[in-house]
C-alpha positions in Angstrom: -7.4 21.0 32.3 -11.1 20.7 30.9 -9.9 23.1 28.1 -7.5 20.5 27.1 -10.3 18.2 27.1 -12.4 20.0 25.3 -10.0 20.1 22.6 -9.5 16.2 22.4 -13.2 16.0 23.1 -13.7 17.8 19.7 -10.6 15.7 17.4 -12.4 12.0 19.0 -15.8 13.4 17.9 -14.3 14.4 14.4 -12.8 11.0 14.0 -15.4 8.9 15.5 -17.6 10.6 12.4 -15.1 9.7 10.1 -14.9 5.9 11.1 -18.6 5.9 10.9 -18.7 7.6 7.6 -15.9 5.2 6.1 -17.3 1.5 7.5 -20.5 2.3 6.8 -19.9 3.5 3.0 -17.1 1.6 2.8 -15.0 4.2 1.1 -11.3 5.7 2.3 -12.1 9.2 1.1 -12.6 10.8 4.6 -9.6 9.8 6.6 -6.8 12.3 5.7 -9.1 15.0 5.3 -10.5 14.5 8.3 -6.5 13.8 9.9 -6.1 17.6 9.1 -9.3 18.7 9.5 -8.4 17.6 13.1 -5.3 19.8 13.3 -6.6 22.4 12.1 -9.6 22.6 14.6 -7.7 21.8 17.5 -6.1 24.9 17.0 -8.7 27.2 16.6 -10.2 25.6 19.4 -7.8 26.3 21.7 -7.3 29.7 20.7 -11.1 30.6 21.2 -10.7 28.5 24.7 -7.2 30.1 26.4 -8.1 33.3 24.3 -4.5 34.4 24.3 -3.8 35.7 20.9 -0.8 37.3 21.0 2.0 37.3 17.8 3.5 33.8 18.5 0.2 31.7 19.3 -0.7 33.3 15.6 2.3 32.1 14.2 2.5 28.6 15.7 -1.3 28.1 14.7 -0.2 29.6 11.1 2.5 26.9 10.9 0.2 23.9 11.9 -2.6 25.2 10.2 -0.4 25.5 6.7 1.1 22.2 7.1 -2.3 20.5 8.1 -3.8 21.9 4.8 -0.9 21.6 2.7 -0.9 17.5 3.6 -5.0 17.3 3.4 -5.0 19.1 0.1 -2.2 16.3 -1.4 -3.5 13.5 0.4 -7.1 14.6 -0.5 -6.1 14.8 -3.8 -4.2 11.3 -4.1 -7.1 9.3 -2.7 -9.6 11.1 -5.2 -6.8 9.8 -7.9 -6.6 6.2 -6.1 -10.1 5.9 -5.2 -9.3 3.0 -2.2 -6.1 3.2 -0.1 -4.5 -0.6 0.0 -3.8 0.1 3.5 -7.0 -0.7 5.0 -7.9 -3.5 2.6 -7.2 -6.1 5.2 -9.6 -4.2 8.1 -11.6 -2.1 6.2 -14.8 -4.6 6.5 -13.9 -5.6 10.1 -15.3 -2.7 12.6 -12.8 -3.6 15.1 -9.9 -3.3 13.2 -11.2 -0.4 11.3 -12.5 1.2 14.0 -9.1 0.6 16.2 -7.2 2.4 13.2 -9.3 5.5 13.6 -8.5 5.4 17.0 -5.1 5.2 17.1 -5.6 8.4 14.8 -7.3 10.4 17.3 -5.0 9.3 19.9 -2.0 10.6 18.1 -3.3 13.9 17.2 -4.2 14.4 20.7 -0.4 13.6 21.3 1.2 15.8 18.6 -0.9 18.5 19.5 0.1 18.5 23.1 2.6 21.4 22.9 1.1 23.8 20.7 -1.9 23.8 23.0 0.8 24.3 26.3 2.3 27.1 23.9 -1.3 28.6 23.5 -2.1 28.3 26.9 0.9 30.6 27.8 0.1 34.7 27.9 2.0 36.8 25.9 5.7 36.0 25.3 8.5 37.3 23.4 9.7 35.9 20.4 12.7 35.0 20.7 15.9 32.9 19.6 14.5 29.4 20.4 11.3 30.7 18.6 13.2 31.0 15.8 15.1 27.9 15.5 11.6 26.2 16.1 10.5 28.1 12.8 13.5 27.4 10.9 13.1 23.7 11.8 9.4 23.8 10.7 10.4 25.1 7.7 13.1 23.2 6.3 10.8 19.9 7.6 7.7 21.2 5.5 10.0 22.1 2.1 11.5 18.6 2.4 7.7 17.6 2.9 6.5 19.4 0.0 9.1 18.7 -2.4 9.1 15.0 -1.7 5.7 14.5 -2.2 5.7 16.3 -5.2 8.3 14.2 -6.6 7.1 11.3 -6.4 3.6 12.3 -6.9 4.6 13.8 -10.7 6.5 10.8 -11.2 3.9 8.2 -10.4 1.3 10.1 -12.7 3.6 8.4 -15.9 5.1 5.4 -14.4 2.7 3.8 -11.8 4.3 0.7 -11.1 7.6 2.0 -11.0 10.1 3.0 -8.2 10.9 6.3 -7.5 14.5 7.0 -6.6 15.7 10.3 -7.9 15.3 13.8 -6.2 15.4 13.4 -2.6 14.5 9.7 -2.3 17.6 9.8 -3.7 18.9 11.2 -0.7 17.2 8.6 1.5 14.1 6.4 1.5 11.7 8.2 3.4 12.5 12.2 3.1 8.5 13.1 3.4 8.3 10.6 6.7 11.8 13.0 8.0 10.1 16.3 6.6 7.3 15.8 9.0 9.1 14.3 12.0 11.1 17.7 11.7 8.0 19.7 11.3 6.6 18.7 15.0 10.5 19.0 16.4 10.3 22.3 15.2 6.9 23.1 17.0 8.3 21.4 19.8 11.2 23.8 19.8 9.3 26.6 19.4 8.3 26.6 23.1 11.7 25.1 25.0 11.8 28.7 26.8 8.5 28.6 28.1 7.6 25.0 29.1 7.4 24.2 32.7 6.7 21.4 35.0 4.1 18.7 33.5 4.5 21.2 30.6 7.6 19.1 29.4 5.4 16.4 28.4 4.8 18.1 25.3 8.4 16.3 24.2 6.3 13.0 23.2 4.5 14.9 20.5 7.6 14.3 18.3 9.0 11.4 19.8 5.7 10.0 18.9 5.9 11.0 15.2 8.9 9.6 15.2 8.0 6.0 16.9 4.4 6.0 14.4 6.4 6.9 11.4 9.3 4.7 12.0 7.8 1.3 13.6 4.3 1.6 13.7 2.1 3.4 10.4 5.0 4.5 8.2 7.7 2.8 6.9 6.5 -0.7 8.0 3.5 -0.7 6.2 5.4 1.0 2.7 8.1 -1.5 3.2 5.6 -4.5 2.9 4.0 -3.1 0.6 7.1 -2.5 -2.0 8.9 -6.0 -0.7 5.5 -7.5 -2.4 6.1 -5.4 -5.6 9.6 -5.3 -6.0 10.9 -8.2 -4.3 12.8 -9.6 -7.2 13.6 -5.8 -9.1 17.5 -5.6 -8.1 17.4 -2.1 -8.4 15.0 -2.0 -5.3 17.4 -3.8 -3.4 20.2 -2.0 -4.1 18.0 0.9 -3.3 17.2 -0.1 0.3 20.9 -1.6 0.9 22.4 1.9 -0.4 20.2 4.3 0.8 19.3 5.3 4.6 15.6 5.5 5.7 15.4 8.9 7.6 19.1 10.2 7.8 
């Protein structure tokens, strides 16, 4: 157990640093990075802690490790673009509020990571069919990922203030919010064979995504975002009458 706590111990200290550097210099620069960065060391940590490093814990690590950078790099690289992200305009000079953002963050990467870190803990298994469903889920998630964000990303480089509706937001509203819910099933899946007991717990991590995506960080805060902007554009609502969220 102190391994696990170890782990967390390490993703609260990285994001304690990052609410500190972000009140205190008032800028938005460090908190994607650092929600990968996060990622990213929790599983190296716990590789170096269980030391089992068989063929599957390098694969699962590979897959959260290529997603984590994959989303740093493009949120990194928005926010450089954007300068200030509108989300935190309303708490971003209160330390409370500011501060409880940040720790929400921790708190759910401490969640998601829960079964990768019950897969690491495990020594060596076979991979086997429900290892590869897992890895087929992970992948189509992080393509639908990919591709949506760099959809909309290429077309809000010409038109800004316009909304973007064609490729697979055509498809539904949110497909980069349902690419990463079905990146952490996918993980999730990866160890259905080899969870036991407590171990089962590990079944939040994408329930969670899916709860903080859905009614929490995600599509609320777009959705009052966009009602501002396009509130009167009839296109928008025949958008969000026509078109399903997730599925």
């Amino acid at each position: 157990m102190y391994l696990f706590i170890s782990v967390f111990f390490i993703v609260f200290v990285l994001n304690f640093s990052g609410f500190l550097f972000g009140y205190f210099l008032k800028t938005d620069r460090f908190t994607d990075i650092i929600y990968s960065l996060s990622f990213v060391c929790a599983v190296i940590a716990g590789l170096i802690f269980f030391q089992n490093i068989f063929l599957p814990h390098l694969i699962l690590s590979g897959m959260v490790i290529l997603w984590a950078v994959r989303l740093g790099a493009f949120l990194f690289s928005r926010i450089h673009k954007m300068k200030t992200d509108k989300r935190f305009d309303s708490m971003r000079n209160s330390f409370l509020k500011f501060g409880g953002f940040w720790l929400l963050q921790a708190i759910s990467i401490s969640i998601l990571i829960l079964p990768v870190l019950f897969i690491i803990e495990k020594s060596d298994f076979q991979i086997g069919i429900f290892q590869w469903f897992g890895i087929l889920i992970f992948g189509i998630g992080f393509l639908i990922e990919s591709i949506s964000d760099f959809q909309k990303s290429k077309f809000k480089l010409i038109h800004p203030d316009k909304l973007f509706t064609k490729g697979l937001y055509s498809w539904v509203q949110y497909p980069n919010y349902l690419g990463e819910i079905m990146v952490w099933v996918g993980i999730f899946v990866f160890g259905v064979n080899i969870y036991e007991g407590a171990e089962w717990l590990g079944i939040i991590s994408p329930l969670w995504i899916f709860i903080l995506l859905r009614y929490i960080s995600g599509i609320p805060l777009v959705e009052q975002k966009r009602d501002k902007v396009y509130s009167q554009n009839s296109e928008y609502k025949a958008y969000t009458q026509n078109t399903p969220k997730l599925i």
